[in-house]
C-alpha positions, 0 to 999 in steps of 0.5 A: 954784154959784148954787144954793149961793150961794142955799142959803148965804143962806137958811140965814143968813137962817134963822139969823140969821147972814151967809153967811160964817158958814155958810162958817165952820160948813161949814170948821169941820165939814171940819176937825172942829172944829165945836163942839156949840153950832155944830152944834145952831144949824145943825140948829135952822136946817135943823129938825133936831136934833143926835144924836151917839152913841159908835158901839164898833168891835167888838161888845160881847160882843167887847169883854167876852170880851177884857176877861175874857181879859185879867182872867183871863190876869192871875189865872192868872199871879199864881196860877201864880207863887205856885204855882211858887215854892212847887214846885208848879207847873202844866201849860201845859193846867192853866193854859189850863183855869183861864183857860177857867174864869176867863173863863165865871166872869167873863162870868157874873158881875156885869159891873162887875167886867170894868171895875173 
């Protein structure tokens, strides 16, 4: 605890702060709710420097083949729709055959076009 105690002083004195500011930037940071001007003032304190980054759950060749399942599984309904209405509907292995393609064309395409 005295370690802390003189650890929390020094760091107020760096940041020109009182230590139950620091107290405040830590419970802020517990509770998430830290801002990123909170964060850049402490980093500048201990000479740091804040990075904060979007980290994906999944891979993004993951994420991109989903997407253009979902695009794909999308077109081929809309099209066997059409087609059944006009009496020319088509196999279940037509339709996983057109998805298939679907998504090759998607993925080699223009990779806007998964996101618009």
């Amino acid at each position: 605890m005295v370690a802390e105690g003189k650890f929390l002083t020094q760091l107020a004195a760096r940041l020109n702060v009182a230590r139950q500011t620091i107290r405040d930037l830590e419970h802020n940071w517990a509770a998430g709710k830290i801002t990123l001007e909170s964060l850049n003032r402490l980093a500048a304190g201990l000479q740091c420097r804040v990075i904060y980054a979007l980290v994906p759950e999944r891979h993004l060749a993951e994420v991109r083949r989903e997407r253009a399942r979902q695009i794909a599984e999308s077109l081929v309904k809309s099209v066997a729709h059409s087609m059944t209405l006009e009496a020319q509907s088509i196999s279940a292995p037509e339709k996983q055959r057109q998805k298939a393609q679907a998504v090759q064309r998607l993925l080699q395409g223009n990779p806007k076009k998964l996101w618009e």
